[in-house]
N, C-alpha and C positions, 0 to 999 in steps of 0.2 A: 666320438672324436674329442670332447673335452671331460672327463670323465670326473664324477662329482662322489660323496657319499650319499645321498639319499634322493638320488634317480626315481625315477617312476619303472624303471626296468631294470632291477636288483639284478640282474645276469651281469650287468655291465659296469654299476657302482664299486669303486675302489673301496675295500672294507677294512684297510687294517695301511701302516705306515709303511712296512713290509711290503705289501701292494701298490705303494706309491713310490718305495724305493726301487723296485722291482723295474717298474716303466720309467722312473728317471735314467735306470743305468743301460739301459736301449738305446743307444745312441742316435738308430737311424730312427725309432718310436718319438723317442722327445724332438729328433731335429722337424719332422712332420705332424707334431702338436703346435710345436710353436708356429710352424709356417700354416698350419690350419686356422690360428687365432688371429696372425696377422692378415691373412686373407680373408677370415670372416668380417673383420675388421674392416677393411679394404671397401668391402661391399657395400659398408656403411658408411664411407665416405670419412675413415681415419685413418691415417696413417701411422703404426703405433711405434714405429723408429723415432719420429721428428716430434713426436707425440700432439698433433695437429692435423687440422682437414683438410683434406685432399681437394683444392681447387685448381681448376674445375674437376666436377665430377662428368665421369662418363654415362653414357647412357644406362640406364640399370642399376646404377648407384645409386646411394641413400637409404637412409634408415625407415627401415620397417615396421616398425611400432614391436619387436620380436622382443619384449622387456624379459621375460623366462630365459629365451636364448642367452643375451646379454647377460642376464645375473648369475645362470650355467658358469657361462666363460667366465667369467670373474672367480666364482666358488671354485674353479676347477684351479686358477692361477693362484689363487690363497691356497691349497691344499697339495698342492705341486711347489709353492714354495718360490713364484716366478715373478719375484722383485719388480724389473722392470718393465713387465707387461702389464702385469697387474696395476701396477699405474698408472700407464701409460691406457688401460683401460675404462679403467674410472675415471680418468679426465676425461674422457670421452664421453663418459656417464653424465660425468656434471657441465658437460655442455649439454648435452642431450635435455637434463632439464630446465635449462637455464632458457634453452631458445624452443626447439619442438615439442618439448612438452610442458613449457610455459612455468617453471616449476611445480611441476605436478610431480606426484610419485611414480614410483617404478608398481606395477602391481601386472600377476597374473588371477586373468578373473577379479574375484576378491581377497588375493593374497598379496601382503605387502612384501615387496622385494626389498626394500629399500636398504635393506645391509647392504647392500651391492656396494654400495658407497661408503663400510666402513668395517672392512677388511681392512688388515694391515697387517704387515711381516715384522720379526720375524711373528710365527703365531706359534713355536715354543720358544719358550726362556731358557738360554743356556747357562748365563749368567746370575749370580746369587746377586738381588738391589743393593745398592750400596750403603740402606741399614746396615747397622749391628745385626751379625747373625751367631748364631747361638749352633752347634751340631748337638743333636739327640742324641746318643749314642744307642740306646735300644732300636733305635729303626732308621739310624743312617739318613731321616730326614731334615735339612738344614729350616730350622725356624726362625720370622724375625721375631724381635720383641714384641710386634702386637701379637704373635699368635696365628701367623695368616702362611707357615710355610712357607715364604719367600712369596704370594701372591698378592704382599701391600694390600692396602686398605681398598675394599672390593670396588668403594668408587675410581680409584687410579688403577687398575687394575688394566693391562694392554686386554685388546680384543683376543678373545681365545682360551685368557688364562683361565685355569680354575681357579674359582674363589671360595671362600667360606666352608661351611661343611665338606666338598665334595675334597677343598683341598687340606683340610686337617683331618678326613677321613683318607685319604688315598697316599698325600703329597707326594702327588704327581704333576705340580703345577709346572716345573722345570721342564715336564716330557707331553706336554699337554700337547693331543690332537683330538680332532672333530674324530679320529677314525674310531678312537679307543670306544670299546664295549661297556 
């Protein structure tokens, strides 16, 4: 239903951008992910249009302690590229620790979830930073002055990007996704 890259059941893991442009341009697939998230959502006692809780709740509502599910949905809305849900998600998140989980973290078993909280779009750079950029001409790679490919200084650097070696070996920091091999 919300379909991630590194699933516990690789049959179903979206593995390549191609695979996520693939289900975006399904019109009637994407119109019934979204309406999946906002109803999972729902269950949870959030409304993700008004981006706020649904009072009163009905009976069977409210949040389950399902943190894995929840940071599923989130990875799958960063990787899908879905702006307003995605936010509209994690504010959900950060109530969630603020009141029910007392600010405690998101964790499966012993695994910390807590990116959950800090996904952000877009998560490729289509735009060169508004450094001085320099073009390569041996490999059509735009570099800034530090030497970083266009991926700024790896502390400022958005969630996502490539930094450092991976992005002066590849400079693919512009076409950066989770899916790439």
């Amino acid at each position: 239903m919300f379909p991630i890259d590194d699933g516990s059941m690789p049959e179903f893991n979206v593995t390549s951008e191609e695979h996520v442009a693939q289900l975006k341009s399904e019109r009637e697939w994407l119109l019934g992910y979204r309406e999946g998230v906002r109803l999972a959502l729902a269950a949870w006692g959030w409304d993700t249009s008004l981006e706020k809780r649904i009072v009163p709740l009905q009976q069977g509502m409210g949040w389950s302690d399902w943190d894995v599910r929840l940071s599923k949905i989130i990875r799958s809305l960063f990787l899908f590229e879905e702006t307003q849900l995605l936010n509209s998600v994690q504010a959900f998140a950060r109530e969630l620790q603020k009141n029910e989980k007392k600010q405690e973290g998101f964790f499966y078993g012993r695994i910390n979830l807590q990116e959950l909280l800090y996904f952000q779009l877009p998560r490729r750079v289509h735009e060169p930073h508004e450094e001085a950029k320099e073009l390569n001409a041996s490999d059509g790679c735009i570099a800034d002055h530090d030497g970083s490919n266009g991926a700024g200084a790896a502390a400022a650097a958005p969630v996502g990007a490539i930094t450092g070696a991976a992005a002066d070996a590849e400079c693919t920091n512009d076409n950066y996704s989770p899916l790439a091999a």
